[in-house]
C-alpha positions as CSV (number, residue, x, y, z in Angstrom):
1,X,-21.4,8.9,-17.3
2,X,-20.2,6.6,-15.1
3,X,-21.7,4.8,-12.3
4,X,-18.8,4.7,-10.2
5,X,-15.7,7.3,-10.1
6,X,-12.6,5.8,-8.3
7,X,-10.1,7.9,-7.7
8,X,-6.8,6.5,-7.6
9,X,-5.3,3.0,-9.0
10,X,-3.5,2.2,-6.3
11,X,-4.0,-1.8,-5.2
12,X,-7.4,-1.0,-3.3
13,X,-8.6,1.1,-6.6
14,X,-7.9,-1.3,-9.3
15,X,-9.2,-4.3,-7.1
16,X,-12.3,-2.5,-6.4
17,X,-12.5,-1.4,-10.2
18,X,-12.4,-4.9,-11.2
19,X,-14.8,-6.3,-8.9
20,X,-17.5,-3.6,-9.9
21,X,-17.0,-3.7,-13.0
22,X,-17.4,-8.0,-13.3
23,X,-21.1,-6.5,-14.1
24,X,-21.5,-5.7,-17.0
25,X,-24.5,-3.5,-16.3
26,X,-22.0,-1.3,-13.7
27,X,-19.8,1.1,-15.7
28,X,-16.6,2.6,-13.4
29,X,-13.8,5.2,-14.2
30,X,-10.6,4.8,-12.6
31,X,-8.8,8.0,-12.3
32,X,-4.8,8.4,-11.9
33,X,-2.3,10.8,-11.6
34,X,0.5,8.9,-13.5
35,X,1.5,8.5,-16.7
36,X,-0.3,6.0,-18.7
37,X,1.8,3.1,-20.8
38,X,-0.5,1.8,-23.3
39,X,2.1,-1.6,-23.5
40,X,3.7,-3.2,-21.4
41,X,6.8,-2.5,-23.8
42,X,6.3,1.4,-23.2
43,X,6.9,0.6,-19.4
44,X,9.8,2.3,-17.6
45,X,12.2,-1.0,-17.2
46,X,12.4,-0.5,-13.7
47,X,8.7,-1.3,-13.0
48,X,9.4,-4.3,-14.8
49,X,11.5,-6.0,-12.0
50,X,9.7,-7.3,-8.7
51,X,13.1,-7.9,-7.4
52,X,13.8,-3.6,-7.9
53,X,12.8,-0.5,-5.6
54,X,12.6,2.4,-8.5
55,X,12.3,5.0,-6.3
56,X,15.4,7.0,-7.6
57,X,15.4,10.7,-7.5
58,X,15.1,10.3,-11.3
59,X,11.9,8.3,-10.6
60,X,8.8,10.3,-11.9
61,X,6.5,8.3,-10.8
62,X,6.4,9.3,-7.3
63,X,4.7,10.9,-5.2
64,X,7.2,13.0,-2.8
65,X,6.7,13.7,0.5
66,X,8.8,16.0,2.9
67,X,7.9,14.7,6.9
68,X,9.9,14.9,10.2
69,X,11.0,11.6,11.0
70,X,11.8,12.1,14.6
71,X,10.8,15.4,16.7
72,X,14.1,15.8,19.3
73,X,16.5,16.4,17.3
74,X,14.0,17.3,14.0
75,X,15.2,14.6,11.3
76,X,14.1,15.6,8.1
77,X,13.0,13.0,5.8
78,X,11.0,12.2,2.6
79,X,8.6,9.7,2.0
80,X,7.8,8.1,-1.7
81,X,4.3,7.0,-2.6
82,X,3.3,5.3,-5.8
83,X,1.9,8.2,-8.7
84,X,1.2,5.0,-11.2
85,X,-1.4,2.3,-12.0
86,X,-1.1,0.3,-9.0
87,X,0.2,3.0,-6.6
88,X,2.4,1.9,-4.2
89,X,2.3,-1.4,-5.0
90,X,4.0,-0.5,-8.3
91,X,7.2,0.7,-6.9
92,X,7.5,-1.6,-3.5
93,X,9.1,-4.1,-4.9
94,X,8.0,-8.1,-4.6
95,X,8.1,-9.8,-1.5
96,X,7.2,-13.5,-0.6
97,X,7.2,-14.5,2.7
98,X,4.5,-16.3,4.8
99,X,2.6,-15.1,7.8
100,X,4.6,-15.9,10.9
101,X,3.4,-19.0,13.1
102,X,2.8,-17.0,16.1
103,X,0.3,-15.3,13.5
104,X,-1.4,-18.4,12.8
105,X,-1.5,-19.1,16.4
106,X,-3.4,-16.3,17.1
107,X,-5.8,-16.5,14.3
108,X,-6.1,-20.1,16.0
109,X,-7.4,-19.0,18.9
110,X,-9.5,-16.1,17.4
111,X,-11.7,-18.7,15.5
112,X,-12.2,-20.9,19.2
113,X,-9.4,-23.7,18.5
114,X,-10.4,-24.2,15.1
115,X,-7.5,-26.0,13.2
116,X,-8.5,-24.4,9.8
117,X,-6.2,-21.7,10.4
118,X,-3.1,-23.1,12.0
119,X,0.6,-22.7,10.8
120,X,0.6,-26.7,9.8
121,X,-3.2,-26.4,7.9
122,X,-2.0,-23.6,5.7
123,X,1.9,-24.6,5.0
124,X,0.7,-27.1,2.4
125,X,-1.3,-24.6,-0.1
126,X,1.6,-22.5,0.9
127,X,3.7,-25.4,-0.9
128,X,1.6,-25.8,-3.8
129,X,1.5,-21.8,-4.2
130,X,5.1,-21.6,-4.9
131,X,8.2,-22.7,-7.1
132,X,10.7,-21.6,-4.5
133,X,13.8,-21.9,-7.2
134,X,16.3,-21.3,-4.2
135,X,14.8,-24.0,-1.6
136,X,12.4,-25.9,-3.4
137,X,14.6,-29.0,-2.3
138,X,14.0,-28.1,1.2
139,X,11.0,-29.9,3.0
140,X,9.1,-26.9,4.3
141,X,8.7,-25.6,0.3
142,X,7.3,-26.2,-2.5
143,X,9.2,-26.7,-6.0
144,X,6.2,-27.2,-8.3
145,X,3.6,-24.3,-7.8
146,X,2.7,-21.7,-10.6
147,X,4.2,-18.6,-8.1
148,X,8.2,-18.7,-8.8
149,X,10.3,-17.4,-6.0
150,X,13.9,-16.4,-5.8
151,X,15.9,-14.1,-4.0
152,X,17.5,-10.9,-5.2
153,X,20.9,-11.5,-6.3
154,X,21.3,-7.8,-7.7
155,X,19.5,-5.8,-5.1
156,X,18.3,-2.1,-5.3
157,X,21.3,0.2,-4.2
158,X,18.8,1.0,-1.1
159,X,18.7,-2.6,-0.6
160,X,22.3,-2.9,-0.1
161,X,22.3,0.0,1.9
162,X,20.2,-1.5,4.3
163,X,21.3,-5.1,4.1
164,X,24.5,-3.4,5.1
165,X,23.4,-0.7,7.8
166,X,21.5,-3.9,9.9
167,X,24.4,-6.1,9.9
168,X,26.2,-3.1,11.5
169,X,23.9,-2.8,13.8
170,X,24.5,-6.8,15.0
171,X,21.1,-8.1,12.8
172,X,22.4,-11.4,11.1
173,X,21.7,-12.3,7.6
174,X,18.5,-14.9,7.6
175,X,18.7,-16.2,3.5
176,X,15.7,-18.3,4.5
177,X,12.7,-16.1,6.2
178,X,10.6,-19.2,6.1
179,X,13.5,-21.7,7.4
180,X,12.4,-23.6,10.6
181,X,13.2,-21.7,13.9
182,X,14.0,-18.3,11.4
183,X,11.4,-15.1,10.8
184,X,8.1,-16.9,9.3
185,X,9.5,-20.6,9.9
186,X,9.6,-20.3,13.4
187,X,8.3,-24.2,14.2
188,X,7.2,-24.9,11.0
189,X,7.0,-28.6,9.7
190,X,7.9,-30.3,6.4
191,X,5.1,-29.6,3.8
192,X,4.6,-33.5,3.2
């Protein structure tokens, strides 16, 4: 018998059944829907790659959902949630890109002035978080951190898709979301 009964391994789930389970006088049981991989080596290759969106209609470790995405004219649609260890966060895909500086801003005020918070306090652990192997030369990342960063070269087939449907619509390609005065980088200042 357990103590606890979490149902679901989504992100929330396992981080929650780690944390109660750091006593060792708490037992917890993590139910999921998926499949179970007992290696790493048994995973499906596509959840392998950070850089990939396996969310195929091959993909069997989804969750399918039919919704109306808009109401006049009805748009049908489907949304895809994570059936796996790790949910959603399994099949998203990796992303790393900083808070924006208006968001720092805000959290700024939030804490009465305090400086803790602000875009400039934060870049530097920012810099020593990652390995940016696109960038790293560039003052406003880091090139040493444990966290290495790159962007997709081969993107998902829905990646492209997009990529391509926005610069249709007039959005222009940002390769830098953290770049000075682009996304994220909006007035940010050299790391050092």
């Amino acid at each position: 018998m357990a103590d606890t009964l979490i149902v679901g391994g989504g992100t929330a789930g396992c981080v929650l059944a780690e944390r109660l389970s750091a006593d060792p006088a708490h037992t917890v049981r993590l139910l999921e829907a998926g499949a179970l991989w007992t290696s790493a080596d048994a995973m499906p290759a596509e959840l392998m790659d950070a850089a990939a969106l396996p969310i195929g209609p091959e993909a069997q470790w989804l969750w399918r959902y039919e919704v109306v995405l808009a109401d006049d004219p009805p748009v049908p649609g489907t949304i895809v949630r994570g059936r796996l260890i790790g949910g959603s966060g399994s099949v998203n895909g990796g992303y790393f890109v900083r808070a924006t500086v208006t968001d720092f801003d805000a959290w700024t005020r939030v804490l009465g002035g305090s400086d803790a918070w602000s875009y400039a306090s934060v870049l530097p652990m920012y810099c020593r978080t990652e390995r940016d192997l696109d960038f790293g030369e560039q003052p406003w990342h880091g090139d040493g951190g444990p966290i290495p960063v790159r962007r997709a070269s081969a993107p998902a087939p829905v990646s492209v898709e997009f990529a391509q449907a926005c610069l249709a619509a007039g959005f222009a390609e940002v390769p830098d979301l953290n770049a000075p005065g682009t996304g994220a980088g909006v007035g940010a200042v050299p790391c050092n």
